[in-house]
N, C-alpha and C positions, 0 to 999 in steps of 0.2 A: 792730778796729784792729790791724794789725801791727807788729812794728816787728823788722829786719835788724840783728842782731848784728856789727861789723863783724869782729873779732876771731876767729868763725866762721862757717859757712854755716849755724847753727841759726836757726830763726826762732823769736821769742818772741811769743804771740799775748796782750796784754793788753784787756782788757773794759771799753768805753768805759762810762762811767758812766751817761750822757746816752741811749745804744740801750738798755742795763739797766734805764732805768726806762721808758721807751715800751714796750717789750717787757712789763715787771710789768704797767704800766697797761692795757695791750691783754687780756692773761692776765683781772685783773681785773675791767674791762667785758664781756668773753666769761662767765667765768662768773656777771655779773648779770643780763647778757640772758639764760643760758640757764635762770635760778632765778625770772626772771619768767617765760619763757614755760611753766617747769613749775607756778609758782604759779597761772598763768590758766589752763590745762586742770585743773587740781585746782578751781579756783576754777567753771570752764565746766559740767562733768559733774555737778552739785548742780542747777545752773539748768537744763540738759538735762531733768534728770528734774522740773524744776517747772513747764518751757513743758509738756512730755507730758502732765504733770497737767491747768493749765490749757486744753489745744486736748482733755481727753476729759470736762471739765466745761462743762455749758451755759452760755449766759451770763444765762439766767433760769430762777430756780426756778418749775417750772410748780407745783408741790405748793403753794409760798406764794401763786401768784396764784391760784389755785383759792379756798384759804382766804378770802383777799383775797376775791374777787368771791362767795364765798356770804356772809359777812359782811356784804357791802353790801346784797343782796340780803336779807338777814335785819333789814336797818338794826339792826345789833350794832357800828358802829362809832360812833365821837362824833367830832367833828371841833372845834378848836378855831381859830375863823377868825383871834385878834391872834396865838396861835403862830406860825401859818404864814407871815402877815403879817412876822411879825419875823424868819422863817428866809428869808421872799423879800429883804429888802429888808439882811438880811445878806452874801446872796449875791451880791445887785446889789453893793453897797458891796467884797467880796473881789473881782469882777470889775472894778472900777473902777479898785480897786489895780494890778490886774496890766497893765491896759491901759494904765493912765500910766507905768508899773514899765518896760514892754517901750517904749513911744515915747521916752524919756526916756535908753534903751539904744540905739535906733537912730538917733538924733540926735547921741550922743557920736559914733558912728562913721562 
């Protein structure tokens, strides 16, 4: 904002209050966007090297099924039929959850 002295030809430039704090505010949104985007590449480069990990490890250990199948073959293993029983019909029940969980979500929307 300007403003013309009339008394001389000096111009006196005074600093609207209202452009001062849109200007702070812009400043301040600039350097959070620029302190996240350095947080997510700080935060990126950790998980980099743990996808590298995961894509150079298999996704079965052949040593354990090895184990696994002479075991069986050896009948060195026990089996307990109500355990397993109780781990399926857990599993059915967590899956049950999820599936009323999720229709329950696409029905609000």
């Amino acid at each position: 904002m300007s403003v013309k002295m009339s008394s001389s030809s000096e111009m006196i430039t005074l600093e609207d209050p209202i452009e001062t704090k849109k200007a702070a505010h812009k400043n301040v949104v600039h350097e959070e966007k620029n302190a996240l985007e350095k947080s997510f590449v700080e935060q990126a480069l950790p998980a980099q090297g743990v996808q590298q990990i995961l894509k150079e490890t298999p996704i079965v250990d052949m040593q354990k099924v090895e184990e696994f199948k002479q075991k069986l073959t050896n009948l060195e293993l026990s089996f307990n039929p109500q355990r397993i029983a109780e781990k399926i019909l857990s599993l059915e029940s967590e899956l049950l959850d999820v599936e009323q969980s999720l229709t329950k979500n696409l029905k609000k929307a």
